[in-house]
PDB file with SEQRES, HELIX, SHEET and CRYST1 records, atoms N, CA, C and O in Angstrom:
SEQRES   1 A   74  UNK UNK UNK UNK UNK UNK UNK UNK UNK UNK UNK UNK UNK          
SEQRES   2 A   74  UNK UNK UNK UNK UNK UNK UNK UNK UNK UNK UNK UNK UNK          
SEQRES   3 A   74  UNK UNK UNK UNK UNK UNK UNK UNK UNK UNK UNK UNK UNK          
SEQRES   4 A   74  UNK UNK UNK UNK UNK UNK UNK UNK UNK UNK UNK UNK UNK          
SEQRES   5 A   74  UNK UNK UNK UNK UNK UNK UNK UNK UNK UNK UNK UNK UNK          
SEQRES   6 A   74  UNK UNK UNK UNK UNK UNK UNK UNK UNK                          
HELIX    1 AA1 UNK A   11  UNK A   19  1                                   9    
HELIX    2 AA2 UNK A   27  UNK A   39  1                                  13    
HELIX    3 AA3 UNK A   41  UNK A   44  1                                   4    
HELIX    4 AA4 UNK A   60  UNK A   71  1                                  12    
CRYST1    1.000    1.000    1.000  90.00  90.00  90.00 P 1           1          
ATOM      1  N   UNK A   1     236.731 193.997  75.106  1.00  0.00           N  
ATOM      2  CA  UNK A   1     237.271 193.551  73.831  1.00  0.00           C  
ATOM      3  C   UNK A   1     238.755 193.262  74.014  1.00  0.00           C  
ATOM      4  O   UNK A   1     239.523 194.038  74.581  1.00  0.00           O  
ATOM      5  N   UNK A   2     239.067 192.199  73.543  1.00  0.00           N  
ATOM      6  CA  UNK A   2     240.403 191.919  73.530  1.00  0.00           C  
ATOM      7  C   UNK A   2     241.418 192.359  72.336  1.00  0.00           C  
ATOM      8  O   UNK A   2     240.911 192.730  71.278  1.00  0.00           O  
ATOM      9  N   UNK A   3     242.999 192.327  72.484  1.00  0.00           N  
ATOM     10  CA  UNK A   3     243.479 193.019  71.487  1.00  0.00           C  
ATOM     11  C   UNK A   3     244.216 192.208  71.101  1.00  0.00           C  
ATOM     12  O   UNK A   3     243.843 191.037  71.170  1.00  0.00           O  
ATOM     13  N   UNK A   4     245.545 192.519  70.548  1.00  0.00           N  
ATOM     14  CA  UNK A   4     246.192 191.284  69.874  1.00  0.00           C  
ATOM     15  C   UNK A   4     247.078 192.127  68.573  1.00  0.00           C  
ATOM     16  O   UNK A   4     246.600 192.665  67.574  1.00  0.00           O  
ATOM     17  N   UNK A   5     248.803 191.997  69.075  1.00  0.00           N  
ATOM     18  CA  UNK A   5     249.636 192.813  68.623  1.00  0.00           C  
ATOM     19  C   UNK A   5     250.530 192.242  67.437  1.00  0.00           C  
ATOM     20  O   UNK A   5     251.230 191.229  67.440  1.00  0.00           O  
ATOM     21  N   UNK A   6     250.285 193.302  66.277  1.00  0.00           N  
ATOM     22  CA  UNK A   6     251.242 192.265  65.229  1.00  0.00           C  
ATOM     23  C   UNK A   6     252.038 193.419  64.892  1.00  0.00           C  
ATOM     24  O   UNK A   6     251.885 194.641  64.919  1.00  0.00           O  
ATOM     25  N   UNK A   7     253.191 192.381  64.476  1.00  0.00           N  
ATOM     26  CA  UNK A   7     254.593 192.910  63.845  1.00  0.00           C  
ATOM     27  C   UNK A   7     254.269 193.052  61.826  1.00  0.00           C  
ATOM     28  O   UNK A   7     254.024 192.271  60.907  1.00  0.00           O  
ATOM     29  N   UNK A   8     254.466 194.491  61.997  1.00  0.00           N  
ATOM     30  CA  UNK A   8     255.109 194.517  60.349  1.00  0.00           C  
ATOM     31  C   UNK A   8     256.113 195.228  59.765  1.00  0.00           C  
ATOM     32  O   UNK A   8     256.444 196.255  60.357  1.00  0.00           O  
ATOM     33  N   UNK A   9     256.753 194.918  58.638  1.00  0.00           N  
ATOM     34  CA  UNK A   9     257.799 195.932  58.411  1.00  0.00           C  
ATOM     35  C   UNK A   9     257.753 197.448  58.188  1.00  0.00           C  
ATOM     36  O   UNK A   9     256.774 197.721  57.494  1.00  0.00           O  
ATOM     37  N   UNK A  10     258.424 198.470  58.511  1.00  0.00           N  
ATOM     38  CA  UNK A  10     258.671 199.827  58.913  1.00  0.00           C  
ATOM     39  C   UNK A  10     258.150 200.102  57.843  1.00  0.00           C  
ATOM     40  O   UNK A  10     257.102 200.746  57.871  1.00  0.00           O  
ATOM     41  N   UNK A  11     258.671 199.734  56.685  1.00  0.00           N  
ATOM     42  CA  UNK A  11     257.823 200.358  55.438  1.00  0.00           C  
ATOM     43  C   UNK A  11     256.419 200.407  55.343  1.00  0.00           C  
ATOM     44  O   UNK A  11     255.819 201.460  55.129  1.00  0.00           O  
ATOM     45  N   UNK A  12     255.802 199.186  55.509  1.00  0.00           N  
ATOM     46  CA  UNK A  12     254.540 198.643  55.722  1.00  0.00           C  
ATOM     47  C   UNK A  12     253.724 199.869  55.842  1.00  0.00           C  
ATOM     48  O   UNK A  12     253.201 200.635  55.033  1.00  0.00           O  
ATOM     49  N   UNK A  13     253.829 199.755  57.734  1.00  0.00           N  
ATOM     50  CA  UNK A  13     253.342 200.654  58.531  1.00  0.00           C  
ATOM     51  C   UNK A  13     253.205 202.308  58.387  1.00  0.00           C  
ATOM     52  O   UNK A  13     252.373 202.994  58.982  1.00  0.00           O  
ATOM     53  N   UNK A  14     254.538 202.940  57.163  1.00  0.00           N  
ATOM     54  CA  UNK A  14     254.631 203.983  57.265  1.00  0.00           C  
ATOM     55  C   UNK A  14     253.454 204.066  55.729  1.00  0.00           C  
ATOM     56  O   UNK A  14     252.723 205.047  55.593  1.00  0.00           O  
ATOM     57  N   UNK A  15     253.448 202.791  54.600  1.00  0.00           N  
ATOM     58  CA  UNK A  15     252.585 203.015  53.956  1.00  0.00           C  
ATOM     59  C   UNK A  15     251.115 203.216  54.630  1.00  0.00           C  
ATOM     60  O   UNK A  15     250.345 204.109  54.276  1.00  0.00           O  
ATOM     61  N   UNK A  16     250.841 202.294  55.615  1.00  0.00           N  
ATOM     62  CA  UNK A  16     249.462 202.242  55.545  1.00  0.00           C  
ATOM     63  C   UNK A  16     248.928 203.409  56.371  1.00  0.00           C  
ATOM     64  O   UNK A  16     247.712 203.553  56.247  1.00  0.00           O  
ATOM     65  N   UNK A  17     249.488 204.211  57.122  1.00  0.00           N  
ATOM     66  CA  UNK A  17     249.937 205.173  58.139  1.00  0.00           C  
ATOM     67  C   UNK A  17     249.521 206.505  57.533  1.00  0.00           C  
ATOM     68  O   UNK A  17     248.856 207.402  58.051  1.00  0.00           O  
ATOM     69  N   UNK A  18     250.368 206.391  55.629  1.00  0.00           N  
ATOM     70  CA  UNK A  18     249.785 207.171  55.130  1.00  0.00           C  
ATOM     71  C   UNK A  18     248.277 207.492  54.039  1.00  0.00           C  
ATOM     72  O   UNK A  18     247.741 208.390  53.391  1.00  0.00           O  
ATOM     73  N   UNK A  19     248.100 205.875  54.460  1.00  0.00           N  
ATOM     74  CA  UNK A  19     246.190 206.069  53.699  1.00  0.00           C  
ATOM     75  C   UNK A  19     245.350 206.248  54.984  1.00  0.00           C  
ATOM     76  O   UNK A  19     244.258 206.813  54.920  1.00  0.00           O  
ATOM     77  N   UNK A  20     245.778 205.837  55.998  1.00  0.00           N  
ATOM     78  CA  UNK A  20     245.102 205.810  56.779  1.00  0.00           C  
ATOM     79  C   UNK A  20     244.211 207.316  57.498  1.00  0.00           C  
ATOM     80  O   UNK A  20     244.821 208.376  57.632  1.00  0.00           O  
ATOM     81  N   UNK A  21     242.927 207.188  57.846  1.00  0.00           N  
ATOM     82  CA  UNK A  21     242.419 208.660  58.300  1.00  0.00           C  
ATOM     83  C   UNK A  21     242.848 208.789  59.728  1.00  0.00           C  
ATOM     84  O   UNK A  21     242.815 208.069  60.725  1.00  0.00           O  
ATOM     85  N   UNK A  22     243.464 210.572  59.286  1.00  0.00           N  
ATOM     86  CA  UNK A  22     244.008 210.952  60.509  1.00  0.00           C  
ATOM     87  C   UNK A  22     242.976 210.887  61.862  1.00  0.00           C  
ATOM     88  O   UNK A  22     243.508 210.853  62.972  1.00  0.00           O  
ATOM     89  N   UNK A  23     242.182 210.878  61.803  1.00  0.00           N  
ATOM     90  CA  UNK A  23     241.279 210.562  63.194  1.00  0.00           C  
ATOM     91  C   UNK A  23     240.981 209.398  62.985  1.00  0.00           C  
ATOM     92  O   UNK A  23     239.761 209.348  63.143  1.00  0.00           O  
ATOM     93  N   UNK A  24     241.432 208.211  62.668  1.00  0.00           N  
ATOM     94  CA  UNK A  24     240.995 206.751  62.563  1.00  0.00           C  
ATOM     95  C   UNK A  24     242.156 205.685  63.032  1.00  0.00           C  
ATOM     96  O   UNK A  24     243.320 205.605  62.639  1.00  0.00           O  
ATOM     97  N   UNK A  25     241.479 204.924  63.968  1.00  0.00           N  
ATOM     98  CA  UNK A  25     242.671 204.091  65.096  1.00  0.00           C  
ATOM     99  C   UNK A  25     243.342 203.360  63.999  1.00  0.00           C  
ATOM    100  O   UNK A  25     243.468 203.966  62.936  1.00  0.00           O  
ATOM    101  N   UNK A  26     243.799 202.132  64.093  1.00  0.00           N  
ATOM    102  CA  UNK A  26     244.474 200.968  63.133  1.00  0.00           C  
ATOM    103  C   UNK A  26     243.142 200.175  63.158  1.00  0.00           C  
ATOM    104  O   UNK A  26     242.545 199.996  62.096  1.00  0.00           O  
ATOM    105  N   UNK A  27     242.708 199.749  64.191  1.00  0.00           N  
ATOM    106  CA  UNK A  27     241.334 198.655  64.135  1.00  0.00           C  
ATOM    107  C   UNK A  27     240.288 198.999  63.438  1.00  0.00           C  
ATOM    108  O   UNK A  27     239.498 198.284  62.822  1.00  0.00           O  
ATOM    109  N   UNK A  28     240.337 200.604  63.620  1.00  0.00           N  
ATOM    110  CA  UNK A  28     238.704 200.954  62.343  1.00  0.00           C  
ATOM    111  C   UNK A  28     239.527 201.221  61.039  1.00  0.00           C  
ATOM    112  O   UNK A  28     238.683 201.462  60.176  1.00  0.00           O  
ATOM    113  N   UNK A  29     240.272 201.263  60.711  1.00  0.00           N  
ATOM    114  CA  UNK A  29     241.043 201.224  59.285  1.00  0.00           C  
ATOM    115  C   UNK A  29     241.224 199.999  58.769  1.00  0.00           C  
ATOM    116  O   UNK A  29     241.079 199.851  57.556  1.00  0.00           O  
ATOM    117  N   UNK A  30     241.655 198.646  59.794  1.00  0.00           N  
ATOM    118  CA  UNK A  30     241.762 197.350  59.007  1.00  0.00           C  
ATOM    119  C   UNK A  30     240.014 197.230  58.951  1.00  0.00           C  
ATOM    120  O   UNK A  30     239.533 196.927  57.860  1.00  0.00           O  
ATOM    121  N   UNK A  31     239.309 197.408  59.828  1.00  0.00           N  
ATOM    122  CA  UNK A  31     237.733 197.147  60.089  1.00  0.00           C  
ATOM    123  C   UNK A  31     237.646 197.525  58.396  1.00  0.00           C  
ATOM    124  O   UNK A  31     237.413 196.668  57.544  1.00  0.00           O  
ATOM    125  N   UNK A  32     237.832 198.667  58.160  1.00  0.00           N  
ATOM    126  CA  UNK A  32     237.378 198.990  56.780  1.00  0.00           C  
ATOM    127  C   UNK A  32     237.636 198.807  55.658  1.00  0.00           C  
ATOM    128  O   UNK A  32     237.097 199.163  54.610  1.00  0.00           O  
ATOM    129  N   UNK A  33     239.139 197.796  56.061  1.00  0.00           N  
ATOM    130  CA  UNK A  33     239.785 197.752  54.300  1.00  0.00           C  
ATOM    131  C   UNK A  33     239.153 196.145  54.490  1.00  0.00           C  
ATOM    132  O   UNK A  33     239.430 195.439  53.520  1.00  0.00           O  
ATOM    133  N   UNK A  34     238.441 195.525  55.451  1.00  0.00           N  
ATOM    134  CA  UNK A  34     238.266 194.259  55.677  1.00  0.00           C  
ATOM    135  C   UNK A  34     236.903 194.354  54.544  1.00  0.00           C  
ATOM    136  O   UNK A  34     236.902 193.701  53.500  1.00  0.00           O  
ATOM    137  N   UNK A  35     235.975 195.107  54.873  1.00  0.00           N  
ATOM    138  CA  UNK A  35     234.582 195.592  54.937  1.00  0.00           C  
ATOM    139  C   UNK A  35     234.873 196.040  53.149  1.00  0.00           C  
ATOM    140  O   UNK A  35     234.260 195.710  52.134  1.00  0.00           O  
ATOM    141  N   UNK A  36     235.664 196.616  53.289  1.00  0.00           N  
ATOM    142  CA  UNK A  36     235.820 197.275  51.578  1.00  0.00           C  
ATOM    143  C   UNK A  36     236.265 195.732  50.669  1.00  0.00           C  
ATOM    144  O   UNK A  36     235.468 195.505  49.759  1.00  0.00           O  
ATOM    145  N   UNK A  37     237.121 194.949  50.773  1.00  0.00           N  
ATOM    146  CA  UNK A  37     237.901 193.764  50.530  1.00  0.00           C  
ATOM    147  C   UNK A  37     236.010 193.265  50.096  1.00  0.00           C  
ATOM    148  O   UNK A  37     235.538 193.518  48.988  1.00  0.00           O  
ATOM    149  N   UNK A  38     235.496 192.817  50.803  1.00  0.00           N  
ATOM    150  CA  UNK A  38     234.277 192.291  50.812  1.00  0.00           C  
ATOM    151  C   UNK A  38     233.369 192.640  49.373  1.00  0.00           C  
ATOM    152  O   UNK A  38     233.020 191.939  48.423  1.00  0.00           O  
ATOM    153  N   UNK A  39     233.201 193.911  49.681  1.00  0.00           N  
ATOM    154  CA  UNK A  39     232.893 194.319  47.961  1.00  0.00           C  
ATOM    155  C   UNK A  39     233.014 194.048  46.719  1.00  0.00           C  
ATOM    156  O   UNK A  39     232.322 193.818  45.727  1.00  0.00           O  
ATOM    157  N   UNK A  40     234.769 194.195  47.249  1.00  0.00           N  
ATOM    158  CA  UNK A  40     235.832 194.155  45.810  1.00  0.00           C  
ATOM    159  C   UNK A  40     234.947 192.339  45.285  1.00  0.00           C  
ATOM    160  O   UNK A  40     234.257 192.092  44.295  1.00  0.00           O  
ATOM    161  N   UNK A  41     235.389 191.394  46.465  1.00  0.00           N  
ATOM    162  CA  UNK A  41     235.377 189.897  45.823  1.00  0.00           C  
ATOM    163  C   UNK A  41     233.174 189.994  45.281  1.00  0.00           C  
ATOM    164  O   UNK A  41     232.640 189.424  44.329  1.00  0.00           O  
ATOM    165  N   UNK A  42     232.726 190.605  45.990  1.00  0.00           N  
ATOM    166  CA  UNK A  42     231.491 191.019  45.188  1.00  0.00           C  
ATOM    167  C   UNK A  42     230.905 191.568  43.911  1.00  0.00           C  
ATOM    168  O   UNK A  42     229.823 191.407  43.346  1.00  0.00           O  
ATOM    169  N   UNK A  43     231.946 192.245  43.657  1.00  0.00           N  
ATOM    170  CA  UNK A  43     232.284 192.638  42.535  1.00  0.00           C  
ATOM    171  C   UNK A  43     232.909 191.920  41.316  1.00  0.00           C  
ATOM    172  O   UNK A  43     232.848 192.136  40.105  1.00  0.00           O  
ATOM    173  N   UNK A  44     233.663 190.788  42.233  1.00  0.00           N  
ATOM    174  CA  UNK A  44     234.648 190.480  40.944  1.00  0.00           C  
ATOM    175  C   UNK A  44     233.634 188.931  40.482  1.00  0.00           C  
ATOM    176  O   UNK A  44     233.654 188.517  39.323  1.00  0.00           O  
ATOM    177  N   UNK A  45     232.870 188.284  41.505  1.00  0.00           N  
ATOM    178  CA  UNK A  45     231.052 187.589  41.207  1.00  0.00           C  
ATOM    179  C   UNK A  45     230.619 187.772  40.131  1.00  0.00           C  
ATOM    180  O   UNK A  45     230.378 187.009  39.196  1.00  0.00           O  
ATOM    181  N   UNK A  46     230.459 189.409  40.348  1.00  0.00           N  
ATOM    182  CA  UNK A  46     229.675 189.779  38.870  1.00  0.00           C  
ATOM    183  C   UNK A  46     230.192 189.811  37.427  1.00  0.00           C  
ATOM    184  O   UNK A  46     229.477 189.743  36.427  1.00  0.00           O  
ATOM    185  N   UNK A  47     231.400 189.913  37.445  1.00  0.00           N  
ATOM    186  CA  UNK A  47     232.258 190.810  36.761  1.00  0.00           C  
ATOM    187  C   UNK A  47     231.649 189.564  35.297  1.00  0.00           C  
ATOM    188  O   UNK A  47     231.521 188.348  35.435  1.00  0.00           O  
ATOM    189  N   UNK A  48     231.343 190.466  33.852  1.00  0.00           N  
ATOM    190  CA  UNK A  48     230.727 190.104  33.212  1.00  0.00           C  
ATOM    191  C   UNK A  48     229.302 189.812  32.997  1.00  0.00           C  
ATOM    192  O   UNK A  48     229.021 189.109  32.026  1.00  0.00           O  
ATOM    193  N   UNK A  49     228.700 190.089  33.482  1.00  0.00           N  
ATOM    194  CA  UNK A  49     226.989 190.284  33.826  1.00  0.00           C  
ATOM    195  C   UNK A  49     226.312 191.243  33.529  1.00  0.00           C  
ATOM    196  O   UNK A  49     225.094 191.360  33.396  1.00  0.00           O  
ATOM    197  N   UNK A  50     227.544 192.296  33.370  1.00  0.00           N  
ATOM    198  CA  UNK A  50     227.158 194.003  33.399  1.00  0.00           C  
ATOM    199  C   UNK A  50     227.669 194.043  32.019  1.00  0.00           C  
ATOM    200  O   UNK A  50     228.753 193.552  31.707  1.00  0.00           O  
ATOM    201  N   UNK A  51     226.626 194.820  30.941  1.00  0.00           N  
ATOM    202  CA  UNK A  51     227.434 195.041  29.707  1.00  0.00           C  
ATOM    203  C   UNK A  51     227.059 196.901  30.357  1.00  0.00           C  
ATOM    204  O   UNK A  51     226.158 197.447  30.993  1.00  0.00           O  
ATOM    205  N   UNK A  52     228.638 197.391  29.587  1.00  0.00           N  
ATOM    206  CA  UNK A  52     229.030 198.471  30.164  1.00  0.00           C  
ATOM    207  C   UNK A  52     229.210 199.077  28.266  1.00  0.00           C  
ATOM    208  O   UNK A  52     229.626 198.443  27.296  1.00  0.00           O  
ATOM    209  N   UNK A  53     228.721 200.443  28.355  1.00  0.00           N  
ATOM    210  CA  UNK A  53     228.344 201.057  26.855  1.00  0.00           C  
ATOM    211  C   UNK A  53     229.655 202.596  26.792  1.00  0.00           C  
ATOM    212  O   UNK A  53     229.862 203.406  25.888  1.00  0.00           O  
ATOM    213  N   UNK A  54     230.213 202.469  28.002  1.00  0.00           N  
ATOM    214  CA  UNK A  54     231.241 203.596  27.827  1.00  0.00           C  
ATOM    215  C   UNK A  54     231.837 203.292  29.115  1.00  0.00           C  
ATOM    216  O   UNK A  54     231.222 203.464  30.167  1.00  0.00           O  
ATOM    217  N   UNK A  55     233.166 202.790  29.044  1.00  0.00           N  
ATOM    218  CA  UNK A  55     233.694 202.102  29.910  1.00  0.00           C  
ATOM    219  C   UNK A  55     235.079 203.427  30.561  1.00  0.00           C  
ATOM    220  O   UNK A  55     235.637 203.399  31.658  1.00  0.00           O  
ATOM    221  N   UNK A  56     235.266 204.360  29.531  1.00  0.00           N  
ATOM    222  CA  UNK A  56     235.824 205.265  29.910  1.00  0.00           C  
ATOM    223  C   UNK A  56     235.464 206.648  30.771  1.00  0.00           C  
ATOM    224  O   UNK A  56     236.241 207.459  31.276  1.00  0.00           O  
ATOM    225  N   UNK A  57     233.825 206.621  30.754  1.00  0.00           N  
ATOM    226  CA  UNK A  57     233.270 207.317  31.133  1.00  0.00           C  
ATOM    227  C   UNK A  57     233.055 206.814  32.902  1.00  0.00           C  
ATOM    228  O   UNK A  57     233.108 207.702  33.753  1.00  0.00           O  
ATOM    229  N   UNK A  58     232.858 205.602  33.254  1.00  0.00           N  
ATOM    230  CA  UNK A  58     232.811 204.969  33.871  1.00  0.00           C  
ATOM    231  C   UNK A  58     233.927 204.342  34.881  1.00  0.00           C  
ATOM    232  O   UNK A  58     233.739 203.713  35.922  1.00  0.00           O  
ATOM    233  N   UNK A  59     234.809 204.611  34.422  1.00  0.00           N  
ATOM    234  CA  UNK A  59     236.217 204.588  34.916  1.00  0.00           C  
ATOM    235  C   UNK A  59     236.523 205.967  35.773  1.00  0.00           C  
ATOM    236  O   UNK A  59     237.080 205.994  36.871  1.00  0.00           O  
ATOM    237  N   UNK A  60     236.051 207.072  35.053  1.00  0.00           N  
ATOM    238  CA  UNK A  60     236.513 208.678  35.536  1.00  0.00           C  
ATOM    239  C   UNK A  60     235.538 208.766  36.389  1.00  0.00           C  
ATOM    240  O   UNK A  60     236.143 209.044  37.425  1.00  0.00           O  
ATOM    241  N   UNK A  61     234.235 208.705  36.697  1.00  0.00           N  
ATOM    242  CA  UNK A  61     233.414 208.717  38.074  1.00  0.00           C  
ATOM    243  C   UNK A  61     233.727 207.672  38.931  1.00  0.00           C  
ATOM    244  O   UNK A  61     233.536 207.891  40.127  1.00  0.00           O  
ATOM    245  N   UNK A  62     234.282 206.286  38.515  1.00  0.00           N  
ATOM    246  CA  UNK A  62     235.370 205.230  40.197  1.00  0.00           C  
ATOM    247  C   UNK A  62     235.957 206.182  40.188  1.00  0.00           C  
ATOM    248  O   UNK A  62     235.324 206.906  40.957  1.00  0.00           O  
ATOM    249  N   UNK A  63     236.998 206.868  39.737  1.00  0.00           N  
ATOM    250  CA  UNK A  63     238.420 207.704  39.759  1.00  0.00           C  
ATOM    251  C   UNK A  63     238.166 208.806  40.943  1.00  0.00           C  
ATOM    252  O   UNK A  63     238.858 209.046  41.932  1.00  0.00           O  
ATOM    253  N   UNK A  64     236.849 209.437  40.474  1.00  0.00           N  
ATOM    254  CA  UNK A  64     236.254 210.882  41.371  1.00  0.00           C  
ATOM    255  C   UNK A  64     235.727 210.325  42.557  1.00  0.00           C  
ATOM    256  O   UNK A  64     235.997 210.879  43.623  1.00  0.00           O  
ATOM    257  N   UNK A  65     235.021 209.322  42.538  1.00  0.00           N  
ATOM    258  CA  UNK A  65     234.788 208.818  43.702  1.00  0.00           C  
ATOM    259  C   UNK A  65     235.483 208.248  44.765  1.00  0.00           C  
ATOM    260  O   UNK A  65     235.178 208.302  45.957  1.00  0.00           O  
ATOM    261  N   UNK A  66     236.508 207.658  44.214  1.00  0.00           N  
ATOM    262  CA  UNK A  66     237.693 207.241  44.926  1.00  0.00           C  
ATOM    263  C   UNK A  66     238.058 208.401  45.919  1.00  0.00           C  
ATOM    264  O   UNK A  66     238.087 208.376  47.150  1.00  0.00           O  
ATOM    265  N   UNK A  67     238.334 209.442  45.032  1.00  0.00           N  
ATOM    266  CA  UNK A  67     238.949 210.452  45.482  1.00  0.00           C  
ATOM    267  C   UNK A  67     237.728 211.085  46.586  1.00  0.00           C  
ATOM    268  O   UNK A  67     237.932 211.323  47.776  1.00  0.00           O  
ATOM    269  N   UNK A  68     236.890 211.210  46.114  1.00  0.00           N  
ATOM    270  CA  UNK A  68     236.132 211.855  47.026  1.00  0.00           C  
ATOM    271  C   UNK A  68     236.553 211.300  48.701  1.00  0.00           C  
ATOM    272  O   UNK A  68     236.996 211.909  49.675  1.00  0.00           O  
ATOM    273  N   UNK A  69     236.093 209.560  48.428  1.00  0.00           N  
ATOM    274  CA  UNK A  69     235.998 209.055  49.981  1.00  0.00           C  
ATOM    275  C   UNK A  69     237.637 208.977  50.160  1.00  0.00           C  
ATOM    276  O   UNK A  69     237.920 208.137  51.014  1.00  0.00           O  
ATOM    277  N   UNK A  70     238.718 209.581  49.625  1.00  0.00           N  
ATOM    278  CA  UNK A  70     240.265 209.687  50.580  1.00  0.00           C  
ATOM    279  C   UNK A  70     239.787 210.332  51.232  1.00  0.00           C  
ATOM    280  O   UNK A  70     239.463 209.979  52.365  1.00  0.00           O  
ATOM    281  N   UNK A  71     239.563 211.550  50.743  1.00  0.00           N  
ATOM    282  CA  UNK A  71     239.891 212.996  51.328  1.00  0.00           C  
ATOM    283  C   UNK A  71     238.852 213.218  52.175  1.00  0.00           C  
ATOM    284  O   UNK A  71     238.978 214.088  53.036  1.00  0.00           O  
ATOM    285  N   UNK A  72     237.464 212.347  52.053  1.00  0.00           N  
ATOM    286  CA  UNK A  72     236.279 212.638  53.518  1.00  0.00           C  
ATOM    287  C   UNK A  72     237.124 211.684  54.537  1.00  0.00           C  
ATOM    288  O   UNK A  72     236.783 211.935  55.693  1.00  0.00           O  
ATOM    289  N   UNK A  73     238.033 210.757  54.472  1.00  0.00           N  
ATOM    290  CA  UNK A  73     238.340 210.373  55.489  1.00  0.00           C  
ATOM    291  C   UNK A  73     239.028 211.011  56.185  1.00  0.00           C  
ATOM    292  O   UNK A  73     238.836 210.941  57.399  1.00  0.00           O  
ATOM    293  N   UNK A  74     239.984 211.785  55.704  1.00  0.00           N  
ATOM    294  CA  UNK A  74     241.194 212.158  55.724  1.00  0.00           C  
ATOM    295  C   UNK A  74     240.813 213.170  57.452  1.00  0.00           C  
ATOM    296  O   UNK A  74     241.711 213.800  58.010  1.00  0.00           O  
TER     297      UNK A  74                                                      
END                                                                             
């Protein structure tokens, strides 16, 4: 496999550095925000298709879930 080195700013790096999972290289972290990105525009397809009956309720389980998959990466 070949590699291929990019420049970003210090800030950047120290943000993504800190979402990033501590046992996870840079290539399986972009691999995944690539892979996650994919969803999102899957999501945003639908968006209106879905009638949603408690949207606040529904908001706080993304919220928990979110959280869940930081911290299993972590």
């Amino acid at each position: 496999m070949t590699s291929k080195t990019i420049t970003i700013r210090e800030d950047d790096y120290h943000m993504l550095l800190s979402i990033k999972g501590s046992n996870e290289s840079f290539s399986t972290f972009f691999e995944r925000l690539v892979k996650h990105r994919s969803n999102i525009d899957k999501l945003k397809e639908l968006r209106g298709s879905i009638d949603i009956k408690n949207k606040e309720i529904l908001l706080k389980e993304l919220s928990n879930k979110r959280k869940e998959i930081r911290y299993d990466s972590c």
